[in-house]
Backbone bond lengths (Angstrom), bond angles and torsions (degrees), N, CA, C in turn:
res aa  C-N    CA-C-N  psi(-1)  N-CA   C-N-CA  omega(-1)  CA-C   N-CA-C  phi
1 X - - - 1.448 - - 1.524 108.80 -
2 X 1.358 128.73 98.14 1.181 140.82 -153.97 1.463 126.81 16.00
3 X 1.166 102.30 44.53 1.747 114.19 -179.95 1.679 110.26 77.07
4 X 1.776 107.48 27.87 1.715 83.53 -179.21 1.830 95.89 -116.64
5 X 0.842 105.58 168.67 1.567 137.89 171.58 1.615 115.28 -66.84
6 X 1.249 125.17 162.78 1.392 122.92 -175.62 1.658 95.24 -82.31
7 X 1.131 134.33 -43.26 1.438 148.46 146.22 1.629 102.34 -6.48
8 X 1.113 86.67 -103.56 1.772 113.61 -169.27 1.685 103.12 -41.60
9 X 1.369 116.96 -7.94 1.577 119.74 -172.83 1.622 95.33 -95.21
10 X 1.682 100.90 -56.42 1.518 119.21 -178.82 1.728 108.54 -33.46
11 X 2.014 112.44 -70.77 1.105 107.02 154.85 1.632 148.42 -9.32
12 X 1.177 95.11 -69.11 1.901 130.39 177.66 1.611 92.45 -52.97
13 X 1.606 115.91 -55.53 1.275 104.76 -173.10 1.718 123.64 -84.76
14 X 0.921 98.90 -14.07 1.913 115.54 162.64 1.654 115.12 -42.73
15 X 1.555 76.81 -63.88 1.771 91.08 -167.87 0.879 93.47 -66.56
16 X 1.603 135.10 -61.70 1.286 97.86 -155.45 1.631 117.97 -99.72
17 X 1.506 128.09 26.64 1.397 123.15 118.88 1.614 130.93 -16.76
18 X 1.597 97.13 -65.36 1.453 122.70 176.21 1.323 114.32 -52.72
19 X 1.430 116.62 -73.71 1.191 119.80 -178.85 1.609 118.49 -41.13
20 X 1.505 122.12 -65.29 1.646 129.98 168.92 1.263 139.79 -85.74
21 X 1.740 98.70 -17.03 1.715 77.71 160.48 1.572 105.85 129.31
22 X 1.136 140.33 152.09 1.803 119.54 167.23 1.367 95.97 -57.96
23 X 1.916 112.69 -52.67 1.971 113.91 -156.13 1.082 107.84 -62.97
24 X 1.316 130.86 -21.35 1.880 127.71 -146.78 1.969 86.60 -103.61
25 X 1.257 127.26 -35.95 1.075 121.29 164.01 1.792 132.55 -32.02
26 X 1.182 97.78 -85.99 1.782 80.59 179.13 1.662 130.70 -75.42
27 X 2.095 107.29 18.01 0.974 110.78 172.15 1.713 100.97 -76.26
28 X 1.215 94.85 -51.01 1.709 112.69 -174.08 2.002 108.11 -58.53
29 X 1.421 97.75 -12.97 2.183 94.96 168.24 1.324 96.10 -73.33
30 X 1.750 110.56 -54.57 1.574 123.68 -149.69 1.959 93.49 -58.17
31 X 0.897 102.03 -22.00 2.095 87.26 -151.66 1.725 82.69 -100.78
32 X 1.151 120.55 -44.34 1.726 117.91 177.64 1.640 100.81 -43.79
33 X 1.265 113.09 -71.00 1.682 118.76 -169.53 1.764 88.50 -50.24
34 X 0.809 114.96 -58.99 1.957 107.76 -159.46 1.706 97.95 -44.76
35 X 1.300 110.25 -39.84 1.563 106.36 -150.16 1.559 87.19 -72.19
36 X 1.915 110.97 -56.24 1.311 99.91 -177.31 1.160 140.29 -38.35
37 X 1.588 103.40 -51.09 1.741 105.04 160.58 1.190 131.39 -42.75
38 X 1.366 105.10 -38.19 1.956 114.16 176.15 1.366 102.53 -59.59
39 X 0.941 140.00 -57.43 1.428 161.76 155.77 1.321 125.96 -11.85
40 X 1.377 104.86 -52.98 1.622 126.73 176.75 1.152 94.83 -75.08
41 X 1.799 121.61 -53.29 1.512 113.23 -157.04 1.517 120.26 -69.75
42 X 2.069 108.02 -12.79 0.965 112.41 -178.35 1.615 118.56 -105.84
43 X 1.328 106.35 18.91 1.052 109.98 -170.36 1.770 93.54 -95.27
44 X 1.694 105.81 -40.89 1.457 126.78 -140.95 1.648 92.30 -98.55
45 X 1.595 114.55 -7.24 1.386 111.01 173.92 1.379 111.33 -156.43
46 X 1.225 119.84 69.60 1.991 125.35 -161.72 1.330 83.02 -61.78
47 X 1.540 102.72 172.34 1.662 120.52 -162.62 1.350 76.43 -125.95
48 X 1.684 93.54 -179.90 1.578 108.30 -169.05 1.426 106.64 -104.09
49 X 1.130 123.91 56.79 1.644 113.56 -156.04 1.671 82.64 -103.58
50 X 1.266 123.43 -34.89 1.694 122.94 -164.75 1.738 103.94 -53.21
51 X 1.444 108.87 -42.12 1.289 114.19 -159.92 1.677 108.14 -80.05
C-alpha cells in the first residue's frame, strides 16, 4: 500500500485520531468514499459537458 509498513499506517492513523477527534472521524470516511465514487463514476462514464 504505497510503500508503507503496518507501522507507518499505525502512525498515519494516530495522528490523525489526534488531530479530528473519535466524531470528526467517520464523518471524514463517509465524504472521502462519496467523492471517490463520484470520481470513479466519472472517470468510468465522462459526461458531455467538454463538447
Amino acid at each position: 500500500m504505497f510503500g508503507l509498513g503496518w507501522p507507518e499506517v499505525a502512525i498515519i492513523l494516530i495522528v490523525a485520531l489526534l488531530i479530528f477527534g473519535p466524531k470528526k472521524i467517520p464523518e471524514l470516511g463517509s465524504s472521502l468514499g462519496k467523492t471517490l465514487r463520484g470520481f470513479k463514476e466519472e472517470v468510468n462514464n465522462p459526461s458531455d459537458e467538454d463538447e
